[in-house]
N, C-alpha and C positions, 0 to 999 in steps of 0.2 A: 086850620088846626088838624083836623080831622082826614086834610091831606095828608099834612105830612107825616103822618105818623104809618098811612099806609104807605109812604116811601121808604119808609124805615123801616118796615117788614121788609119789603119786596129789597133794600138792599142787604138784606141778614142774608135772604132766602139765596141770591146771589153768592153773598161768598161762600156760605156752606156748600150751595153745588160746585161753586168752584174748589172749594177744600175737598172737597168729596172725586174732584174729579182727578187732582193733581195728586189724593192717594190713591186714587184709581192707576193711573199710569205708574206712579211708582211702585205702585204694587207688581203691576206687570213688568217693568223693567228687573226688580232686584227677582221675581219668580222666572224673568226668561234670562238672567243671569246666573241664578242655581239652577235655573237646569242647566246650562250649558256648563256650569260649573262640573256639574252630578255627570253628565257626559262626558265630559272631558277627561274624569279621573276613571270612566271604565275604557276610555281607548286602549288599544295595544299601545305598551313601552319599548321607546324606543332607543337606544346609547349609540351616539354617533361619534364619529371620530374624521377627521380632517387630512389630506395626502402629506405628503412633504417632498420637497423639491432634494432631491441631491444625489449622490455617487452609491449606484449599488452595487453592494461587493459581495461577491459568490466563492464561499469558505468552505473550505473541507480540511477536518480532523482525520488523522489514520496513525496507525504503531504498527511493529514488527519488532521482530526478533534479528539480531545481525548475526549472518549466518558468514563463514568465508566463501569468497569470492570460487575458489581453488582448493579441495581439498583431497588428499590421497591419503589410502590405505596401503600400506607399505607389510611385505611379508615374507618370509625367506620363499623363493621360486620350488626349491628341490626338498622343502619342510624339512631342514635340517634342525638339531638338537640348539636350544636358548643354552647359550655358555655365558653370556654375562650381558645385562642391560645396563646403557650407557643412559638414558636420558629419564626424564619425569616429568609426568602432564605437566602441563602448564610452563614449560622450559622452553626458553627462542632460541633456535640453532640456527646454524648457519648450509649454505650447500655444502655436500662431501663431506661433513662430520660423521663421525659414525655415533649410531642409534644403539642398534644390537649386537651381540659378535659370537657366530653359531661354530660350534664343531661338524664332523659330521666322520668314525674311523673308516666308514667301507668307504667315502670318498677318496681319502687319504692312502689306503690301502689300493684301491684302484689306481690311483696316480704313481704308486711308489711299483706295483707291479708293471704298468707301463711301460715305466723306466727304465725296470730292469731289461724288459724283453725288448727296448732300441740299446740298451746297451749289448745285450746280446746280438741282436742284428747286426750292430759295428766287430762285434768279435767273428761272428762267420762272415763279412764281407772281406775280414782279412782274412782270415784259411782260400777263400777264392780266389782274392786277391795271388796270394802264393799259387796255389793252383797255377792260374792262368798264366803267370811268367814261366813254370816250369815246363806247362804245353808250348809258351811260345815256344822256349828252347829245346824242347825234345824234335821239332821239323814237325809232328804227328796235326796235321790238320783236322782231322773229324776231333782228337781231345782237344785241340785249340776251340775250336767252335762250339764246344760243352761247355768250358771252360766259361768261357763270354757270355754264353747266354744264362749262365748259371749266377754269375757274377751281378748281369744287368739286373735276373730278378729278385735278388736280392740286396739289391739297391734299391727298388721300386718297395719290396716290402719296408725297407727301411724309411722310407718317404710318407707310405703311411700310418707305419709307427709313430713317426714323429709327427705329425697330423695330430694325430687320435690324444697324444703324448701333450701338445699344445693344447687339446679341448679341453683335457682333463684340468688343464693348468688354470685356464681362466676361468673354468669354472668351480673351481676350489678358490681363484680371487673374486669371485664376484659374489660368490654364495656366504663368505666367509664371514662377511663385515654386511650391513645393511646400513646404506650411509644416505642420508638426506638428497633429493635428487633437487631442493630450491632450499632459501633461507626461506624459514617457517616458524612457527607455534606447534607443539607438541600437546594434539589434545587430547591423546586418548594413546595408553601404554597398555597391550595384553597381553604382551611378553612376558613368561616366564621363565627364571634358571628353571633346568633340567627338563621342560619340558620342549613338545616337540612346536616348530612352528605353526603359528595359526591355528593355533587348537582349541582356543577360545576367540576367534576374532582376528581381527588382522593385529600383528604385535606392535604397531606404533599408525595414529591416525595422525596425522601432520597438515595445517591447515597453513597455505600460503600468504603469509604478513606481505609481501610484495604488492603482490594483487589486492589487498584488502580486504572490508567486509561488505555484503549484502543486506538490505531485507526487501520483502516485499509486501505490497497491501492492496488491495481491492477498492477501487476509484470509480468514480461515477464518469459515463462517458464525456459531460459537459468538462468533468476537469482535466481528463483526459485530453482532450483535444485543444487545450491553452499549455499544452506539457513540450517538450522538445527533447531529444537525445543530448546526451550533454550539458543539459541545464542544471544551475546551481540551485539548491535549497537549503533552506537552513533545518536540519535534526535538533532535539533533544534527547540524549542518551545514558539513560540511565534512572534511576528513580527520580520522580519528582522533587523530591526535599534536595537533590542534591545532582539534580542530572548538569550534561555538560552542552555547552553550543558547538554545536560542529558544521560544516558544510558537507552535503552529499551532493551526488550528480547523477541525473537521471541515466541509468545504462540501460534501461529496456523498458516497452509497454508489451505486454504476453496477451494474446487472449484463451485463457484458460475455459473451457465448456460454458461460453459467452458470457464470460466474466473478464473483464477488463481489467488486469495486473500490473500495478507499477513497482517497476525493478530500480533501488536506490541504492550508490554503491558509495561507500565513505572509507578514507584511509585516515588513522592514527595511530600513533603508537603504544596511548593508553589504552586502545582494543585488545579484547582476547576472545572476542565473540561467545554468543551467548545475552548480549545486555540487550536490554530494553531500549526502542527507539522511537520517536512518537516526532510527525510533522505535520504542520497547520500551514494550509496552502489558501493565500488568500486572491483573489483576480476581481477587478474593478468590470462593470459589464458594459459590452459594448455599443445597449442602447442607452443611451445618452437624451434630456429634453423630457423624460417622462416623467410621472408622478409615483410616488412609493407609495401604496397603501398596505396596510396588513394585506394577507393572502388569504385571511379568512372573510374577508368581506366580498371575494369575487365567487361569482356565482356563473354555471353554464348553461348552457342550452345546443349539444352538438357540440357542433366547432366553432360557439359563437359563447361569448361571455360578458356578463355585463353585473352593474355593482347594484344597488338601493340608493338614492340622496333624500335628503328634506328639501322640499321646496315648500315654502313660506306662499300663501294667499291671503289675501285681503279682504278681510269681509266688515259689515257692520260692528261686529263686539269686538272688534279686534281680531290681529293675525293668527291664520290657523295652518296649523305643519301637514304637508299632504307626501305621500310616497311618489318618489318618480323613478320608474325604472331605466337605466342611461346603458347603452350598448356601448363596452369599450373593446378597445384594441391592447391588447397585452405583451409583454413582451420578457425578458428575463424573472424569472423566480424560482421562490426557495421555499423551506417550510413556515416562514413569518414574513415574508416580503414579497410584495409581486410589483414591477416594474408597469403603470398606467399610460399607454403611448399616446394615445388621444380616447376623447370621450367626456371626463371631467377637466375640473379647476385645480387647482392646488388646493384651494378653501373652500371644496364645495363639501357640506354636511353628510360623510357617507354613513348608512347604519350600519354599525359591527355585529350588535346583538337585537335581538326582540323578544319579549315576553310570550307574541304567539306569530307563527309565520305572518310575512305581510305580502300584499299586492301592488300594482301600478296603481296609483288612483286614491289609493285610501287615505283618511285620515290617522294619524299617531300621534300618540305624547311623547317629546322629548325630554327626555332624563337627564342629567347631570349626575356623574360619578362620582363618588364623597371618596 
């Protein structure tokens, strides 16, 4: 009796150390699980984000103004007097129409005294004329011979009378009328009656519709060099709420003080230059097989660049995120997109953001973006 009852202590005393010990250990289990908790929540924060596979395409936005192709200033030569204007901005002429139409009396006056004095030169080449028949027939050799040479040089002066007598002429038709030298747009009229030409500007700015309109815009040399002489584009011209689709064609790259300038030259007939023009030029890149990540997740070192991933470890409490710094190879980008040629996965966890710079090697907490 007296045993068992010490058997019965001794197996109380049993399970209480065994109860005593299995709170023991889970003591230390849930205290080395708050703390790895309590650590865990001070790591640096990590936001990651994943590549993607596909077509990267390298855009560029530009505007300009459409300027003609072809434009002359047009003015009387010899600044003769505005007697009457024929045209008005913004009027489409045709070649040889007349614009302005100048007077000019000392012109006029000059030309009529000209005149007079080849008509006079015909009246004394006759008086010589008589002369020299009545030497021939008088026998008198030395008057014959006066006679002739008198005659000849009064011929010659008459020769260039009539010269002098033609310059006056065309140039009283050419000065007279100012007529269109292409069919054009009429952009700018400074012609005034009664006054004298060119006195405020040139009296008619004429912009060639043939030739069309221009603009030009400042390019980056990547888009430059996927461009061609010739090549079609498609414009926007005009405001937005109501612009039109047009095709232009590239007529020139310029390098202006190492600025790279794209010349676009478009024909229509609803132009009148002056509109607003605006072209989105898009080119697929020609490295091909890479990964797209943001461009802000690449990082350099020289001429050498490389990203951040999560790499996952295995430990006792479970998986823990560790920093691994991966060298890649780069290849086309832009301001939101860099082309990844080798180095990563498609789906390998790269960090975009961190709460405090990180390292190779370290541990971090990764975040999920609400």
């Amino acid at each position: 009796m007296e045993w068992q009852e010490t058997e019965q202590v001794n197996t109380r005393r049993r399970k209480k150390l065994r109860l005593l010990a299995s709170l023991f250990v889970r003591g230390l289990i849930v205290l080395t699980l708050f703390s790895n908790t309590l650590q865990t929540m001070t790591l640096t924060k990590v936001w990651t984000t994943a590549g993607r596979q596909g077509e990267f395409i390298r855009s560029f936005t530009g505007s300009g103004i459409l300027e003609p192709v072809m434009e002359a200033s047009l003015s009387n030569k010899s600044g003769w007097t505005v007697k009457a204007v024929k045209v008005k901005a913004g009027e489409a002429v045709k070649k040889g129409q007349t614009l302005v139409v100048y007077e000019s009396r000392e012109a006029e006056n000059r030309f009529l005294d000209a005149k007079s004095q080849l008509e006079q030169q015909q009246l004394s080449i006759q008086g010589l004329q008589e002369q020299y028949v009545e030497a021939a027939s008088s026998g008198d050799t030395t008057r014959l011979r006066s006679a002739k040479r008198d005659l000849q040089s009064a011929r010659l002066a008459k020769e260039v009378q009539q010269r002098n007598l033609d310059s006056q002429k065309a140039e009283l038709l050419s000065n007279r009328e100012l007529k269109a030298p292409f069919d054009g747009l009429v952009t700018k009229v400074g012609a005034v009656d009664g006054m004298t030409s060119a006195s405020a500007g040139p009296d008619v700015q004429l912009a060639s519709s043939g030739l069309g309109y221009q603009m030009q815009v400042q390019v980056p040399a990547d888009i430059c060099d996927r461009l061609q002489i010739g090549q079609k584009l498609d414009l926007r011209v005009g405001q937005a709420d109501n612009a039109e689709a047009l095709t232009g064609i590239v007529a020139g790259i310029e390098n202006k003080e190492s600025q790279l300038i794209l010349v676009v030259a478009v024909k229509h007939e609803s132009l009148r230059g002056g509109e607003q023009a605006g072209l989105d030029l898009r080119f697929a890149s020609a490295d091909t097989g890479g990964v797209l990540i943001p461009s802000s997740a690449i990082h350099k070192e020289g001429s050498e660049a490389y990203v951040y991933v999560i790499e996952e470890r295995k430990g006792p409490l479970g998986n823990t995120s560790h920093v691994r710094k991966a060298r890649v190879e780069i290849g086309d980008s832009n301001e939101f997109e860099t082309v990844v040629l080798q180095g990563i996965f498609p789906d390998a966890p790269i960090i975009l953001e961190s709460s405090e710079p990180v390292a190779d090697g370290v541990r971090v907490r990764v975040m999920t973006k609400s």
